[in-house]
Backbone as XML, in Angstrom:
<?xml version="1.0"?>
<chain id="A" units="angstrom">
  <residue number="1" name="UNK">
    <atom name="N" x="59.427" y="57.507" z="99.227"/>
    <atom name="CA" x="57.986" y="57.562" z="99.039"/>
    <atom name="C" x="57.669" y="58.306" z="97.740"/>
  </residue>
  <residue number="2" name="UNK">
    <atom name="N" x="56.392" y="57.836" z="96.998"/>
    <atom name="CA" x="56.386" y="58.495" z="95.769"/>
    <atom name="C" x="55.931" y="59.807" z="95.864"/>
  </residue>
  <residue number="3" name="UNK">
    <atom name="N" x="55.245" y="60.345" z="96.934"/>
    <atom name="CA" x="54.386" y="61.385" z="97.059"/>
    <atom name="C" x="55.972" y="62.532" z="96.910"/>
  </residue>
  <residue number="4" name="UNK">
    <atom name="N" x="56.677" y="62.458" z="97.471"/>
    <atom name="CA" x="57.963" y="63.143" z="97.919"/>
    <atom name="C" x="58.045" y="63.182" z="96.478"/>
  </residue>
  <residue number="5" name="UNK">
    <atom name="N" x="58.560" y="62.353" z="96.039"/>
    <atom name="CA" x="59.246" y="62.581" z="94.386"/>
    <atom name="C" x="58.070" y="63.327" z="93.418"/>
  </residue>
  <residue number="6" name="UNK">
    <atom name="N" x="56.729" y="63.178" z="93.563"/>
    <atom name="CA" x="56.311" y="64.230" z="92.913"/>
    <atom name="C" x="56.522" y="65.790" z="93.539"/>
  </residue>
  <residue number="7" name="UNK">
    <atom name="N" x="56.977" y="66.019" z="94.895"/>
    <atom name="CA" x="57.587" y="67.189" z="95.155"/>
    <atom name="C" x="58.164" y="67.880" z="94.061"/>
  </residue>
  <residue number="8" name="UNK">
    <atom name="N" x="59.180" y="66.903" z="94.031"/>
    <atom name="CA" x="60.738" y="67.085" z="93.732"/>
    <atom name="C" x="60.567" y="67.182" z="92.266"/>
  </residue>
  <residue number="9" name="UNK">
    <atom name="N" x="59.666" y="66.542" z="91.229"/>
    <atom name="CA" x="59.824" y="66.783" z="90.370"/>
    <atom name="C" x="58.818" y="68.097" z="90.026"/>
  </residue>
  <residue number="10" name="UNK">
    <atom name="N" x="57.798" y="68.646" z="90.524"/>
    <atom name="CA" x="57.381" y="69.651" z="90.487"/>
    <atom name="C" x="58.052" y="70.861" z="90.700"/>
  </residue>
  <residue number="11" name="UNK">
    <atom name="N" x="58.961" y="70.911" z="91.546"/>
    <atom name="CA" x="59.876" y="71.718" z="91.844"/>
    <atom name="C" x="61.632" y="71.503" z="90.774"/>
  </residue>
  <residue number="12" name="UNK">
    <atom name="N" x="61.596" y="70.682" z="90.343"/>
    <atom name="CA" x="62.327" y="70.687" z="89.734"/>
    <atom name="C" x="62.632" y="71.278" z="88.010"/>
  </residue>
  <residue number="13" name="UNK">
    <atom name="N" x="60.875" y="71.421" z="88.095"/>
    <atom name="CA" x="60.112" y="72.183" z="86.862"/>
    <atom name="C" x="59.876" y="73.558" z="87.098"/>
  </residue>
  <residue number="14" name="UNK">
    <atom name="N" x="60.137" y="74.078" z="88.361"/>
    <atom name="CA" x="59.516" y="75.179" z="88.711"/>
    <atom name="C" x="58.333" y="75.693" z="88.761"/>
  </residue>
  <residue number="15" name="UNK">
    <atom name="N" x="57.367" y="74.263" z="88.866"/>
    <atom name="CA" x="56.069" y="74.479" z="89.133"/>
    <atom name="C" x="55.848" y="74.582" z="90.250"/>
  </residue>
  <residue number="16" name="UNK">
    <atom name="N" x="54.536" y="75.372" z="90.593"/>
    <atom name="CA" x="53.989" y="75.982" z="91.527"/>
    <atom name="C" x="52.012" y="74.304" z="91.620"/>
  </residue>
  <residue number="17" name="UNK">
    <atom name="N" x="52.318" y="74.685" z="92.851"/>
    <atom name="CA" x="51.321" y="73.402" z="93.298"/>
    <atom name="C" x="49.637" y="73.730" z="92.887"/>
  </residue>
  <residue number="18" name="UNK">
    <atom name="N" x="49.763" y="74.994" z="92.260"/>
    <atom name="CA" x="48.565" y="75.666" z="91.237"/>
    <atom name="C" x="48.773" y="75.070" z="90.074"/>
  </residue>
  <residue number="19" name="UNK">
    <atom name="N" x="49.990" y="75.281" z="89.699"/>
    <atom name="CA" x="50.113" y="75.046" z="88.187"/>
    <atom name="C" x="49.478" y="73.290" z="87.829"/>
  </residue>
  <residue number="20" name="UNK">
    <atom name="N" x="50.281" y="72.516" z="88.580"/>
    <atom name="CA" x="50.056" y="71.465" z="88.392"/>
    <atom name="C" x="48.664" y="71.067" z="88.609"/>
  </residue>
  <residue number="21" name="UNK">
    <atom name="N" x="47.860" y="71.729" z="89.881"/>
    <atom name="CA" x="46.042" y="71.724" z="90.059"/>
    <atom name="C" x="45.799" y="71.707" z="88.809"/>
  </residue>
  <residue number="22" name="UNK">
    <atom name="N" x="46.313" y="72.362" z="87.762"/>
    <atom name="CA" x="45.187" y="73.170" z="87.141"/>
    <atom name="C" x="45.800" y="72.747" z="85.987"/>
  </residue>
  <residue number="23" name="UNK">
    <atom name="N" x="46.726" y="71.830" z="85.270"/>
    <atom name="CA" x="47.282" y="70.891" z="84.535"/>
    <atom name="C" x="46.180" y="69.395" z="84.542"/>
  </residue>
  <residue number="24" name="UNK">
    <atom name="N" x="45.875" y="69.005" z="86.162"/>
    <atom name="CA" x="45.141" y="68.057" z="86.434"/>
    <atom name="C" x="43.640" y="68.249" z="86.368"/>
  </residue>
  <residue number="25" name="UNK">
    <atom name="N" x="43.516" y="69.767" z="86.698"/>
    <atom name="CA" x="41.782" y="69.913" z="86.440"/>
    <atom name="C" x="41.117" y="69.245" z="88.112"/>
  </residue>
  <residue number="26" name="UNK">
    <atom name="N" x="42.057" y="69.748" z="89.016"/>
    <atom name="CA" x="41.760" y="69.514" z="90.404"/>
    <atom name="C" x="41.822" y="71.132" z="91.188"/>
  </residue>
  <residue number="27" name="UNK">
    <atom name="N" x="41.653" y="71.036" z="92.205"/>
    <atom name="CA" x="41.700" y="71.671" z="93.139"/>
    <atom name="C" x="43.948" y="71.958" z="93.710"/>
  </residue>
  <residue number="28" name="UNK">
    <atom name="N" x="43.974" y="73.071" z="93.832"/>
    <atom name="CA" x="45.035" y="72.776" z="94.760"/>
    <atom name="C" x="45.611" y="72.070" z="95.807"/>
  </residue>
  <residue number="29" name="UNK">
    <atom name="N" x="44.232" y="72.015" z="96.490"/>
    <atom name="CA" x="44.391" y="71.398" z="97.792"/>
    <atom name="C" x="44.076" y="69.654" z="97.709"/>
  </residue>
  <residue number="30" name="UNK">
    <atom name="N" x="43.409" y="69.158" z="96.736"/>
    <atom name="CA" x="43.749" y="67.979" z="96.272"/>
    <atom name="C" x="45.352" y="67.275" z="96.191"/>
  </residue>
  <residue number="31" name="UNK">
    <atom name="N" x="45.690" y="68.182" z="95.349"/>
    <atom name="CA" x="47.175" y="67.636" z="94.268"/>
    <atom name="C" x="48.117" y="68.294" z="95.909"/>
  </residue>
  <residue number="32" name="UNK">
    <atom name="N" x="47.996" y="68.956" z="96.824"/>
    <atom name="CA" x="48.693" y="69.164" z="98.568"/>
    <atom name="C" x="48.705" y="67.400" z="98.777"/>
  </residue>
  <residue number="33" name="UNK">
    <atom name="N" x="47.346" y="67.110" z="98.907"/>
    <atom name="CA" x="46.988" y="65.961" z="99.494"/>
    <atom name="C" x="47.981" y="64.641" z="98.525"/>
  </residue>
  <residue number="34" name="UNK">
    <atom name="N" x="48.364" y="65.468" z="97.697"/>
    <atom name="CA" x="48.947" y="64.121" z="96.983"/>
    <atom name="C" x="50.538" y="64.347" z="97.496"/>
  </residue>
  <residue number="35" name="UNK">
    <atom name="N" x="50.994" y="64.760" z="97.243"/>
    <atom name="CA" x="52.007" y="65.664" z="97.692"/>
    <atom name="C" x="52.381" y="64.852" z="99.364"/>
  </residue>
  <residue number="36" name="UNK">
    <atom name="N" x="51.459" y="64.972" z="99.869"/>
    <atom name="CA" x="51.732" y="65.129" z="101.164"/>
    <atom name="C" x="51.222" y="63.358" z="101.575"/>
  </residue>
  <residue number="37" name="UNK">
    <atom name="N" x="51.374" y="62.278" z="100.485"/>
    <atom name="CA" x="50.604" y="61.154" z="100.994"/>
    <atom name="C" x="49.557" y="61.326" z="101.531"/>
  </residue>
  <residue number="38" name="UNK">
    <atom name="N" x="48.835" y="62.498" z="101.752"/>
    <atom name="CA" x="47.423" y="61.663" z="102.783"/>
    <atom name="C" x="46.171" y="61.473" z="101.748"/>
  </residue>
  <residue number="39" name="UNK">
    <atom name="N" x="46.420" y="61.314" z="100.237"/>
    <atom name="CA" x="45.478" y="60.566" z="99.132"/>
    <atom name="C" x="46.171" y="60.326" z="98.273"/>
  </residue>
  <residue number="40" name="UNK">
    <atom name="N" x="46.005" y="59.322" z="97.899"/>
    <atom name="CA" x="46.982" y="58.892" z="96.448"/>
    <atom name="C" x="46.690" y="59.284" z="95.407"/>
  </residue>
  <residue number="41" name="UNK">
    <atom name="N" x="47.465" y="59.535" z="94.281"/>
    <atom name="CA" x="47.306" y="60.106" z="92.523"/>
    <atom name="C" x="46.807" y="59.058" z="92.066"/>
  </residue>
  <residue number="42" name="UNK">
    <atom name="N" x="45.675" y="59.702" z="91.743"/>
    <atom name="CA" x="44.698" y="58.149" z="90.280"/>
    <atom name="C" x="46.135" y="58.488" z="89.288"/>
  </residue>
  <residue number="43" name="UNK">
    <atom name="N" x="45.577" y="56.989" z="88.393"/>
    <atom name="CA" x="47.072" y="56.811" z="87.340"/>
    <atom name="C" x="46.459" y="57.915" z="86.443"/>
  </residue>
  <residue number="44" name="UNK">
    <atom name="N" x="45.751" y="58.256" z="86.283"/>
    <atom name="CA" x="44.673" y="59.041" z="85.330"/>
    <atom name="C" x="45.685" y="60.242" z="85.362"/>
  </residue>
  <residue number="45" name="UNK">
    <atom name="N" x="45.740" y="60.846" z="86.548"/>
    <atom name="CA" x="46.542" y="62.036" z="87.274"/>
    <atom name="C" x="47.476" y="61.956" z="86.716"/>
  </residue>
  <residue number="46" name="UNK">
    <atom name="N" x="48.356" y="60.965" z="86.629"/>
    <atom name="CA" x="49.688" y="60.752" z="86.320"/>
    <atom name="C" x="49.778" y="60.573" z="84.935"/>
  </residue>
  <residue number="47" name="UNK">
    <atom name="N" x="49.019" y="59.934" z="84.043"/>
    <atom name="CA" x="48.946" y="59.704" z="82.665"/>
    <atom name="C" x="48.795" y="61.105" z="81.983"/>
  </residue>
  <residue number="48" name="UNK">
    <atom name="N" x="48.003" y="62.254" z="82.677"/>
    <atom name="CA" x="47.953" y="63.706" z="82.530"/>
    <atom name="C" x="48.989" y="64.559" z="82.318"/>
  </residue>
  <residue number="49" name="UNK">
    <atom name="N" x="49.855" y="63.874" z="83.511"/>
    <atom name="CA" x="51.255" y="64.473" z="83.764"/>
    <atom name="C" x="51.890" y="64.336" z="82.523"/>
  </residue>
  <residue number="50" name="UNK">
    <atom name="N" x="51.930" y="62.801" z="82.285"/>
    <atom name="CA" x="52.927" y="62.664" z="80.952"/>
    <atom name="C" x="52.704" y="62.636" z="79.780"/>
  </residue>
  <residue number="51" name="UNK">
    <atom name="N" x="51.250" y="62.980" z="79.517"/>
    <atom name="CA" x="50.578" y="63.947" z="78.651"/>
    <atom name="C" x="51.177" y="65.265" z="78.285"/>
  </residue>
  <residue number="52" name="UNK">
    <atom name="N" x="50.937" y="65.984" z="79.395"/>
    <atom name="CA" x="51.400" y="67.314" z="79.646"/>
    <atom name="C" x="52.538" y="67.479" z="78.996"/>
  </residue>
  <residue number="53" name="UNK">
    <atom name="N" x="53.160" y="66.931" z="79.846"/>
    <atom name="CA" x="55.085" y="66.936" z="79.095"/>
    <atom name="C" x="55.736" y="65.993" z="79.604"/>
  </residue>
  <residue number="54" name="UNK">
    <atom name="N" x="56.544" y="65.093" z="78.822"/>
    <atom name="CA" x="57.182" y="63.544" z="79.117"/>
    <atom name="C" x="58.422" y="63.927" z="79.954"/>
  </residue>
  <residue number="55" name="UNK">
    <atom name="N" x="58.781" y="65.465" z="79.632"/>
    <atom name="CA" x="60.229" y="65.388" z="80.628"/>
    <atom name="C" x="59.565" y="65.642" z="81.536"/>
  </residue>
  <residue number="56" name="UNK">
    <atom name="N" x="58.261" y="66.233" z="82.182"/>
    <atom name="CA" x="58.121" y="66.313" z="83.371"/>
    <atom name="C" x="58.569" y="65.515" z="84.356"/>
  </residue>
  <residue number="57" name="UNK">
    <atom name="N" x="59.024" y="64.031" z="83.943"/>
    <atom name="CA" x="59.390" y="62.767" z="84.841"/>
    <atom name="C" x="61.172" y="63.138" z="84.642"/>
  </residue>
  <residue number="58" name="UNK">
    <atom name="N" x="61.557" y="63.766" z="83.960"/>
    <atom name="CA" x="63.125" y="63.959" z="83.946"/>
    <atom name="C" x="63.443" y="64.794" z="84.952"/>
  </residue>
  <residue number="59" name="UNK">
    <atom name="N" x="64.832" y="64.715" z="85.677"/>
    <atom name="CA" x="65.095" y="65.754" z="86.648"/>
    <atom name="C" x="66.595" y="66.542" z="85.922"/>
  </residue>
  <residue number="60" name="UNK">
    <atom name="N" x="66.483" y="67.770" z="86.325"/>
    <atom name="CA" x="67.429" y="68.401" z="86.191"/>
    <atom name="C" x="68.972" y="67.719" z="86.801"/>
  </residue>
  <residue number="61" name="UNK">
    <atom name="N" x="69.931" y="68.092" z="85.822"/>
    <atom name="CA" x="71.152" y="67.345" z="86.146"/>
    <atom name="C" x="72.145" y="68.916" z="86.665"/>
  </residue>
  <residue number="62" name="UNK">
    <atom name="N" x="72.261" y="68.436" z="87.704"/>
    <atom name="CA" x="73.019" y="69.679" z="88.549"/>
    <atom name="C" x="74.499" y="69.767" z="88.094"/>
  </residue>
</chain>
């Protein structure tokens, strides 16, 4: 599920589910809701993301 993989890549950044609110210009409890499937990310959201920073979509190689 995609909601999961934005977990994973938030955490894989060591972002905190504030940081990213407030990257998006949302609420915390919005970008939960995304997180958690029960509302989906406008592409807007996501175009923000890779705005923000393009490796944000890269994951750490263990």
């Amino acid at each position: 599920m995609y909601f999961q993989r934005l977990k994973d890549l938030r955490e894989d950044k060591d972002l905190r589910q504030e940081d990213v609110a407030e990257i998006l210009g949302i609420s915390q409890t919005v970008y939960s809701r995304y997180e958690r499937g029960f509302q989906t990310i406008p592409v807007v959201h996501l175009l923000k993301l890779a705005d923000y920073s393009p490796s944000f979509w890269e994951t750490r190689e263990s």
